[in-house]
C-alpha positions in Angstrom: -4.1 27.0 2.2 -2.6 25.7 -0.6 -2.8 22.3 -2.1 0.7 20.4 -0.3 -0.5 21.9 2.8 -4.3 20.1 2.3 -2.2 16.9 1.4 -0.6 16.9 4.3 -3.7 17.9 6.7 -5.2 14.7 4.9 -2.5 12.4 5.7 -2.0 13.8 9.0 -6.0 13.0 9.5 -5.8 9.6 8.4 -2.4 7.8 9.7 -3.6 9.4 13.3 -7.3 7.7 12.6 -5.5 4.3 11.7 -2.9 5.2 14.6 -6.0 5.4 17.4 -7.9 2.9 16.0 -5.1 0.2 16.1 -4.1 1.1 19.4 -0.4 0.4 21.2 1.1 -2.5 19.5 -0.3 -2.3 16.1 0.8 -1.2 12.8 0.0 1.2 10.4 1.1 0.9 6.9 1.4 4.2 4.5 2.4 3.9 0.7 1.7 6.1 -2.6 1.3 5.8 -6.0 0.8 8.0 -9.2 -1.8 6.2 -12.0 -2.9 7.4 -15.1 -6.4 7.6 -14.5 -6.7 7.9 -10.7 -3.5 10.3 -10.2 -2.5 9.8 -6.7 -3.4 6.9 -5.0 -2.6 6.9 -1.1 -3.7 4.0 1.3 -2.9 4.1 4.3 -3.5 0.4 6.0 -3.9 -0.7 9.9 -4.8 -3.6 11.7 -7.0 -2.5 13.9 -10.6 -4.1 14.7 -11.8 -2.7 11.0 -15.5 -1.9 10.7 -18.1 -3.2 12.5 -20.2 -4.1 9.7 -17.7 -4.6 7.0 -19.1 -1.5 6.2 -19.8 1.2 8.2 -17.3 2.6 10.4 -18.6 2.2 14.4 -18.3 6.4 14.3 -17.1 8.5 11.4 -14.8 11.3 13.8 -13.9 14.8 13.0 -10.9 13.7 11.2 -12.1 11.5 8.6 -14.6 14.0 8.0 -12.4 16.9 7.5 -10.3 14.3 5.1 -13.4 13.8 3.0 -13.8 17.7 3.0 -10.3 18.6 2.4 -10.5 16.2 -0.8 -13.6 17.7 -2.4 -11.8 20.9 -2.1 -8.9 19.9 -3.9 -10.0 17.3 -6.2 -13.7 17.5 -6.4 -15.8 14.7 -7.9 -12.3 12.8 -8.4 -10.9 12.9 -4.9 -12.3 9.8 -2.8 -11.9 8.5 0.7 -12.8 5.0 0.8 -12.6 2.9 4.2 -12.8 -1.1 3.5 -12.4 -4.1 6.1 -9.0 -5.8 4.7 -8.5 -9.7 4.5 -7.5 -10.7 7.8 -8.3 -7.9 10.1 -8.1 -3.9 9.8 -8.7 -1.0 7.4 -7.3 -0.2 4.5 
């Protein structure tokens, strides 16, 4: 598998996390951009319930764990997945 098609699966993995978590009637925010020191930058935003503790999500799933894999394969040290509580409810 090459690297667009780990892109992808990583995307796929997280808009349908933030999709689930936020349930019918919420929204789920995608954008990108390209840095000079951090390359690609994708967040991918919801407002669902967040985490419980600020935190610690309530259950890290398949998904986000395959995310975190996928990125060590392509990126190694630099690639990141970072969940955060965002001002006023959700995940970003």
């Amino acid at each position: 598998m090459g690297v667009r098609e780990h892109i992808h699966q990583v995307l796929l993995n997280l808009v349908l996390n933030a999709v689930q978590a936020v349930g019918t009637g919420g929204r789920v925010d995608v954008s990108w951009r390209v840095t000079p020191d951090a390359g690609v930058v994708i967040e991918v935003r919801d407002d669902g319930p967040g985490l419980r503790d600020g935190t610690t999500p309530a259950k890290e799933g398949v998904g986000l764990g395959n995310t975190r894999e996928r990125l060590a394969k392509i990126y190694g040290e630099r690639g990141e997945l970072r969940l955060r509580n965002s001002p006023g409810r959700g995940l970003s």
